[in-house]
ROTOR-443820 format. One record per residue (C-alpha): residue number from 1; residue in one letter; chain; y, x, z. Coordinates in nm, 3 decimals. Layout:
BEGIN
  nr rest kette       Y       X       Z
 NUM    A     A       Y       X       Z
...
***
This chain:
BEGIN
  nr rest kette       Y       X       Z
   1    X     A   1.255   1.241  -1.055
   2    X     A   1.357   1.393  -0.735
   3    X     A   1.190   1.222  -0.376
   4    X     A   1.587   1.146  -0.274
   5    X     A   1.639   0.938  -0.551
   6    X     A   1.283   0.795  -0.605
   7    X     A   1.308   0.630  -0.242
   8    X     A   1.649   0.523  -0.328
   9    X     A   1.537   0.325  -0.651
  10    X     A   1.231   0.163  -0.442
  11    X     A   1.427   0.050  -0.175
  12    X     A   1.707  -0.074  -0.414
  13    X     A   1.408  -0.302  -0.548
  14    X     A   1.272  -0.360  -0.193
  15    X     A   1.661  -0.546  -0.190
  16    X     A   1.613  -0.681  -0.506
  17    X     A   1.307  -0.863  -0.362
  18    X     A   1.543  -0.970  -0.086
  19    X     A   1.823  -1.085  -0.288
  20    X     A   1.580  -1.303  -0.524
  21    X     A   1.382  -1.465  -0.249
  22    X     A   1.709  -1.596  -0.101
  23    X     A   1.857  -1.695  -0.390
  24    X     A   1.567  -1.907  -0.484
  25    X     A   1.430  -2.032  -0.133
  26    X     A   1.764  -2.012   0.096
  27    X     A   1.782  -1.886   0.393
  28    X     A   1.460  -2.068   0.491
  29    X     A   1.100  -1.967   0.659
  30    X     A   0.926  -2.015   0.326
  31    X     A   1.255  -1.702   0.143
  32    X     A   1.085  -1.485   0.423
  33    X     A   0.728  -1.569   0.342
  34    X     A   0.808  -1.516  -0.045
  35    X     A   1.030  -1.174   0.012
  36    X     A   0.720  -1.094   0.215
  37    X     A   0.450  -1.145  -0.049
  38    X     A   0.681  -0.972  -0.331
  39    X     A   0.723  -0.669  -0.080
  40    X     A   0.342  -0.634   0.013
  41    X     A   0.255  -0.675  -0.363
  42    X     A   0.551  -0.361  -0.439
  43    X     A   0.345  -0.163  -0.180
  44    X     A  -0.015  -0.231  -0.368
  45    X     A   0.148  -0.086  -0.673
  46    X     A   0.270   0.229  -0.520
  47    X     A  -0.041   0.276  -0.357
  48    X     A  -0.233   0.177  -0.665
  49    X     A  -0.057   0.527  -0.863
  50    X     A  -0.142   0.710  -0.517
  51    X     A  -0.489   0.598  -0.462
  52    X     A  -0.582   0.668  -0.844
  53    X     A  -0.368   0.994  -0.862
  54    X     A  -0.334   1.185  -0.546
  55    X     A  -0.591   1.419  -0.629
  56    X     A  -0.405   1.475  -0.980
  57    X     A  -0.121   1.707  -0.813
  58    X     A   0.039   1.776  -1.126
  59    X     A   0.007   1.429  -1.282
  60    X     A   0.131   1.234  -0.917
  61    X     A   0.441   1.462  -0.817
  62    X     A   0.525   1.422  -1.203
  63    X     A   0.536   1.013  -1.119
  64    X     A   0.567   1.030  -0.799
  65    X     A   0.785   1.355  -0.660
  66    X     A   0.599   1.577  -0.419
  67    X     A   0.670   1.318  -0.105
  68    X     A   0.469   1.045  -0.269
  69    X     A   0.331   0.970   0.071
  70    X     A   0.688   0.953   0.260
  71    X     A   0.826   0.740  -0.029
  72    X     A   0.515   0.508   0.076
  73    X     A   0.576   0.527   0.436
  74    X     A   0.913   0.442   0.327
  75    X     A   0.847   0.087   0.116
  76    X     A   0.540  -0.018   0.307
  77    X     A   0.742   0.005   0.626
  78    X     A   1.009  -0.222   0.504
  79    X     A   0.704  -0.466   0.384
  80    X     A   0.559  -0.459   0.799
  81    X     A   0.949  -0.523   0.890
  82    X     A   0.918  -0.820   0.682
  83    X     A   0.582  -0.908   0.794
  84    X     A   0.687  -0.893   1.137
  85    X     A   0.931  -1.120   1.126
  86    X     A   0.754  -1.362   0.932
  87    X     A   0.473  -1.369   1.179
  88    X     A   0.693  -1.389   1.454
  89    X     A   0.914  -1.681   1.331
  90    X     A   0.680  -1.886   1.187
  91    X     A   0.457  -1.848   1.497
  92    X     A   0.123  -1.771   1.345
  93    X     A  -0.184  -1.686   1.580
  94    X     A  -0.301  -1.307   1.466
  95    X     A  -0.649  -1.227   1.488
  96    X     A  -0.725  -0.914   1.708
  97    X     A  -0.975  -0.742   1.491
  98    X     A  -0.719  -0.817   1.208
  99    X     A  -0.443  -0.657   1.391
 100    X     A  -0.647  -0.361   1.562
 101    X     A  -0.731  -0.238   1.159
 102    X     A  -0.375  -0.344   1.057
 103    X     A  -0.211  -0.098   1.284
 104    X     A  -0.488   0.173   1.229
 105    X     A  -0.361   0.165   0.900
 106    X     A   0.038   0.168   0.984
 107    X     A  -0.066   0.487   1.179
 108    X     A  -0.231   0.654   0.898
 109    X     A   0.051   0.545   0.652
 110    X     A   0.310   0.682   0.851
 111    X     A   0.137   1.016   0.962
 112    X     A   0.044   1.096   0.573
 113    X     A   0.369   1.212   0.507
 114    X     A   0.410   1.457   0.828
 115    X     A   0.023   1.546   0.736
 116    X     A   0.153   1.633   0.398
 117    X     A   0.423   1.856   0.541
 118    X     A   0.247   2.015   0.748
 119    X     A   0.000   2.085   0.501
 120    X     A   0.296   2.265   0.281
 121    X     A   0.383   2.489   0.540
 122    X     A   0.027   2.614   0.620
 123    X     A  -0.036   2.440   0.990
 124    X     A  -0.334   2.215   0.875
 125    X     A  -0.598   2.341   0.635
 126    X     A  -0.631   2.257   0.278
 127    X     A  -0.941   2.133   0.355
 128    X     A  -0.909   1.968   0.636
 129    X     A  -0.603   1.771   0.447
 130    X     A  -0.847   1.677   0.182
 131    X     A  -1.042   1.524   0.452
 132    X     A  -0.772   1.311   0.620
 133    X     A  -0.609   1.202   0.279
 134    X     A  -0.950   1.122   0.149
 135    X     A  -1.009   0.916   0.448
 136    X     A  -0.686   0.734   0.466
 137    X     A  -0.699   0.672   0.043
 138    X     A  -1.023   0.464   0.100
 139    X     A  -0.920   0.303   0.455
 140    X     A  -0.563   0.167   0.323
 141    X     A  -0.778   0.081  -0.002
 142    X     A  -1.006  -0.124   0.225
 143    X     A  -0.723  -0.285   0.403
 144    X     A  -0.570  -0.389   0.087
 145    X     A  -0.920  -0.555  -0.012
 146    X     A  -0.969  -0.713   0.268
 147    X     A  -0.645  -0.831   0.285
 148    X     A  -0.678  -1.033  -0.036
 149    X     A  -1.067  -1.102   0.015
 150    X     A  -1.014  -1.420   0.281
 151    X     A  -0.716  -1.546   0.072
 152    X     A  -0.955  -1.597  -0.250
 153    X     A  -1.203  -1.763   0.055
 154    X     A  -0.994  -1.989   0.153
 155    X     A  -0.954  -1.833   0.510
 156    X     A  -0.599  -1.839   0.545
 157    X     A  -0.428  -2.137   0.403
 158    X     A  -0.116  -2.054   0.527
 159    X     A  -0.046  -1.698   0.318
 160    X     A   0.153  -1.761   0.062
 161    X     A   0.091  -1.766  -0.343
 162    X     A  -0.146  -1.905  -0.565
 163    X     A  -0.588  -1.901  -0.569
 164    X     A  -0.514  -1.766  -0.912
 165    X     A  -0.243  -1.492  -0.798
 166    X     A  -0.488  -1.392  -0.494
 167    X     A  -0.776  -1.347  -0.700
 168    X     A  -0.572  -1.166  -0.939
 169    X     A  -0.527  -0.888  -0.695
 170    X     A  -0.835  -0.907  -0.535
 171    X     A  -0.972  -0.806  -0.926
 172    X     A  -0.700  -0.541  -0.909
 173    X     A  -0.833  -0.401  -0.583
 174    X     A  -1.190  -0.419  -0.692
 175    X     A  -1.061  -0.268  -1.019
 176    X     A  -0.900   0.030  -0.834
 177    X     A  -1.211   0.121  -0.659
 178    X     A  -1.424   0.070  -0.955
 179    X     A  -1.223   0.302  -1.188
 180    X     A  -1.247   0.592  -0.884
 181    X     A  -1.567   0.544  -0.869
 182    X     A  -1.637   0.581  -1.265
 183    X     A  -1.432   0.923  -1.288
 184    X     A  -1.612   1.017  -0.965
 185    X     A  -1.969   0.980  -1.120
 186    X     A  -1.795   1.115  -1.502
 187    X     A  -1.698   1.430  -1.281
 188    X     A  -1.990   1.508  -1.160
 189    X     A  -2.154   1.474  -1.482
 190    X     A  -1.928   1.749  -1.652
 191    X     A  -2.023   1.987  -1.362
 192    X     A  -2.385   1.929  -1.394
 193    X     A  -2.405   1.967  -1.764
***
């Protein structure tokens, strides 16, 4: 499928999302809060085919087009828009160190896909693009995780959803990591043998 029409079937479900959390929740505090979660969880599974494929090129732009990382840019943005004005209208109190990693991690997401561009027309290194998507695949993984880590704590009662749906993704986080890690080691075991 072509990038063009990739990002226009993920933000046609981005709207979706919209259009069901209205419908069931009104125009209300608690329809943002819900369009909000839906969004955020959209995002984890668009970065869960990136973060387990994006050193499969043929396997990820097969998926995922060649502009994987704009088309994440692209649907995590919308999710901050909505996050933003959730925070701001319900009036919640934002922890600094939770903020200072939060937008560490909106800069990374939206320089991947200029990093990828620039990587296509020779300005940056192949190697030193391995390095910075490397880096940025394990820091938005660790911002996802601890994301959902003080949810399944009990840390913040106010986020919405259930114990069950928070632990739920924290396992899918975990999960993620743990299934990197096993082709990692199973990689390096076919090029010792």
């Amino acid at each position: 499928m072509s990038s063009r029409k990739l990002i226009i079937l993920f933000v046609a479900i981005e709207i979706c999302i919209i259009g069901l959390g209205l419908w069931s929740e009104g125009y209300s505090l608690t329809a943002l809060q819900t369009i909000t979660r839906f969004s955020g969880r959209l995002s984890l599974f668009l970065f869960s085919a990136i973060f387990l494929l994006y050193n499969k090129p043929r396997i990820i732009t097969v998926w995922l087009s060649d502009r994987f990382y704009l088309l994440f840019a692209i649907v995590h943005g919308i999710h901050l828009i909505e996050l933003l004005s959730f925070v701001y209208l319900s009036g919640i109190k934002l922890v600094p160190y939770r903020i200072a990693g939060g937008f560490l991690a909106y800069l990374f997401i939206f320089a991947m896909p200029l990093f990828q561009v620039y990587k296509m027309r020779g300005v940056i290194s192949n190697r030193t693009y391995s390095i910075l998507e490397t880096i940025f695949v394990y820091y938005v993984w660790l911002v996802f995780f601890l994301t959902y880590l003080p949810r399944v704590q009990g840390k913040l009662p106010q986020a919405g959803g259930s114990f069950a749906e928070h632990v739920a993704l924290l396992g899918w986080v975990s999960t993620l990591l743990g299934m990197k890690l096993s082709a990692m080691i199973q990689f390096q075991k076919k090029n010792v043998n």
